[in-house]
N, C-alpha and C positions, 0 to 999 in steps of 0.2 A: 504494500500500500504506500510505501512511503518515499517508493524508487519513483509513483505515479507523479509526486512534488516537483520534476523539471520539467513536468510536460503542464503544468497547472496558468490559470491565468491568475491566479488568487494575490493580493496583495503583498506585500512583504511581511506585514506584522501576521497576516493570517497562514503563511509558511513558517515565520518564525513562531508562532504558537501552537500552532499543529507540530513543529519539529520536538519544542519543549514537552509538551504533552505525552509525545511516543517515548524522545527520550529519560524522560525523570519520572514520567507516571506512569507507562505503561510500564519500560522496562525494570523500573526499580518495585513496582506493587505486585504484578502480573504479570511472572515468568512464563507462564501454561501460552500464554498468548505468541510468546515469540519462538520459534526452533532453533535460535541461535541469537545470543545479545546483537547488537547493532553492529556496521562492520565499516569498511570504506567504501562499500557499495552503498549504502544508505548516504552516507556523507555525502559523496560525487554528487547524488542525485540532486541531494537538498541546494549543493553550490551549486549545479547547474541550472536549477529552477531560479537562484540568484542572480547568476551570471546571465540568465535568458533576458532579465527584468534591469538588467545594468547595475545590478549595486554590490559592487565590487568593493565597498569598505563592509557592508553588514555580509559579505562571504568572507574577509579576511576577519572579520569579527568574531564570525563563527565556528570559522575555524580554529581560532586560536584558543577560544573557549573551549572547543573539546579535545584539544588534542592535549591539554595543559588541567584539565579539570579533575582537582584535588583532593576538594573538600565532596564530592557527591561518585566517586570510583568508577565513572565510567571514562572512560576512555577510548577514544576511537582511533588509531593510527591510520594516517594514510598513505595512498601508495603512488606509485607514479604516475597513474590517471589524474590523482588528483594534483599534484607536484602541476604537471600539465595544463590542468584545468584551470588552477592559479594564475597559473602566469600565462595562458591564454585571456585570460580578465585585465590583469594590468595591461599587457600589450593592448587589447582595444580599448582600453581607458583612457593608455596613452594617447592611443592614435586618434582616439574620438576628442579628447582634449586640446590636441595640434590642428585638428581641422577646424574647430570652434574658435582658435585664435587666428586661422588666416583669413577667416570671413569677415 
């Protein structure tokens, strides 16, 4: 359900609370529900539904929140998709920012 989030038109705050929701409520209350904790499949998805929507600080946002997240033990590492995906986002942020200054 939650790889469904890069294909979505939903807002930013309503991905970023559906992402909260799965990852702190579902996965920490209701293990039965998932066949395996969260993964960097889940991740990729959530930043590309980000990255679809141009907001390339709240993916590096969110990323850096779960890859660093201490106090609540989940932890999501990712992998070179995502490494990719990243810096797929800056470069057209870049580029979308040089074309808005030579207008």
């Amino acid at each position: 359900a939650i790889s469904s989030l890069s294909k979505t038109k939903a807002s930013t705050s309503k991905l970023k609370a559906l992402w909260n929701f799965f990852i702190y409520d579902v996965t920490k209350q209701n293990h039965a529900v998932l066949v395996q904790p969260p993964s960097a499949y889940e991740l990729n998805s959530m930043l590309s539904g980000l990255a679809r929507q141009g907001k390339v600080k709240a993916a590096l946002k969110l990323y850096r929140e779960i890859i660093y997240d201490d106090c609540e033990s989940i932890r999501i590492e990712g992998d070179p998709y995502t490494a990719s995906l990243l810096f797929s986002m800056l470069r057209e942020s870049i580029h979308a920012g040089a074309a808005s200054e030579s207008v």
